[in-house]
N, C-alpha and C positions, 0 to 999 in steps of 0.2 A: 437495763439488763445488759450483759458483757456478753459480746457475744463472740468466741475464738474465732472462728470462719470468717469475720467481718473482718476485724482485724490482719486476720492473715492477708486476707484479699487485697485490703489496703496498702499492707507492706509490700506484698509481690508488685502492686501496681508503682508504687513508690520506687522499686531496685528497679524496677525494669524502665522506668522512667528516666533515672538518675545513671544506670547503661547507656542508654540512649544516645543523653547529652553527652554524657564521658566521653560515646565514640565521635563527637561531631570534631573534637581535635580543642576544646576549653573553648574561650571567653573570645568572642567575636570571629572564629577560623569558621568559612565555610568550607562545605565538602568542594573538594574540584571533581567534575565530570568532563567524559569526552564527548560534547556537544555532538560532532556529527558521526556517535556511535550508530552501527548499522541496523540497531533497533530501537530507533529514538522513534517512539510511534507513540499518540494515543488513543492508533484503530488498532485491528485487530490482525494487521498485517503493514509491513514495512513500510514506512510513512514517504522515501524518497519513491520508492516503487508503484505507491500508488500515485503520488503526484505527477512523475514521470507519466503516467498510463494514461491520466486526464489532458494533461500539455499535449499529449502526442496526438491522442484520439480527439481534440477539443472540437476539430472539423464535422464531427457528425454527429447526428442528434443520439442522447444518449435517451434507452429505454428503464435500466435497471442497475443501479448500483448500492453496492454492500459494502462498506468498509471493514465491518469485522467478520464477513466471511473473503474478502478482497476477490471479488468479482465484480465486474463492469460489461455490460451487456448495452452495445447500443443497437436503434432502430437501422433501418433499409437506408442507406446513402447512395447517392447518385450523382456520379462525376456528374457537372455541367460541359464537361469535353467529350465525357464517353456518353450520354443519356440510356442507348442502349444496355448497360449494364448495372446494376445496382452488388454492394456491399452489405455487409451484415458482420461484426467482430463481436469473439465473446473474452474479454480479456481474466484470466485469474488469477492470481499473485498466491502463491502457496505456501510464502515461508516468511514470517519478519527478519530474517537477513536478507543483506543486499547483495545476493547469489545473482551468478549468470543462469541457474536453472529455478528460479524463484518465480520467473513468469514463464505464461503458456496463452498463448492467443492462438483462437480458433476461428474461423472465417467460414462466413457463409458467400456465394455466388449464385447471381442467377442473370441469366441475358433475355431479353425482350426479342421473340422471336414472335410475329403475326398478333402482337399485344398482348398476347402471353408471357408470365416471367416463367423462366425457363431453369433450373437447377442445374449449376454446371461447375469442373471443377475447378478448386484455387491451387493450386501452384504451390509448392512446399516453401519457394525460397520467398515467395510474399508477408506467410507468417513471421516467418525467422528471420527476413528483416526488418519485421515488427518489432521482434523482441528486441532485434538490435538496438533499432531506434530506444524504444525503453530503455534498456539496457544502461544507453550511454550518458541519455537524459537523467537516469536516476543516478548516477556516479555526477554528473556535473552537479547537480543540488549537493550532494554530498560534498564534493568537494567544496562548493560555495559556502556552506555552513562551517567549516573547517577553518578558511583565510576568512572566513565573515563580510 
């Protein structure tokens, strides 16, 4: 039995097919891309930025990471120079470009007072030369991908 709708489907499937290929540029042209574009990711937040964020922080044990929400949470660290003082960083990447406000590290502190850990404050310019660090890490990947 003939059935119009089949048909039709078929042909739509068929032009939009034969589009496709047309736009790929004919008979063996692939597309060019810009390899170290600022959203060359396959998580869910900018791929240089989150690598950067694992390189920088790799020193501490990590508790919690999401890549497609681009958060990284790691557990309590402890200079083996300072012992009295432990760390705690919550890193977030909030954007798949490769923005200087795309990340946001948040820091916890706390100092061993009488064997008590003790809640105490971190310092504005420690985060923000966290970010830095990221920052500069995720532009040299970038750039590396670029000269290959």
């Amino acid at each position: 039995m003939f059935r119009p709708s089949r048909l039709a489907a078929g042909l739509s499937a068929a032009l939009a097919l034969s589009l496709t290929l047309s736009a790929c540029g004919g008979r063996g042209a692939r597309p060019e891309g810009d390899l170290a574009a600022s959203k060359v990711t396959t998580i869910g937040v900018n791929s240089y930025l989150w690598r950067a964020t694992l390189d920088t922080i790799s020193f501490m044990p990590l508790l919690q990471t999401d890549s497609n929400g681009g958060v990284i949470v790691t557990d309590w660290y402890v200079n083996p120079q300072t012992p009295t003082e432990r760390m705690k960083l919550t890193v977030s990447i909030l954007d798949q470009d490769l923005r200087a406000d795309a990340v946001r590290v948040a820091a916890l502190r706390e100092v061993n007072r009488g064997g008590q850990w003790v809640a105490s404050p971190v310092e504005a310019a420690t985060t923000q030369k966290l970010e830095d660090i990221i920052l500069t890490r995720a532009r040299d990947l970038r750039r590396g991908a670029v000269t290959g």
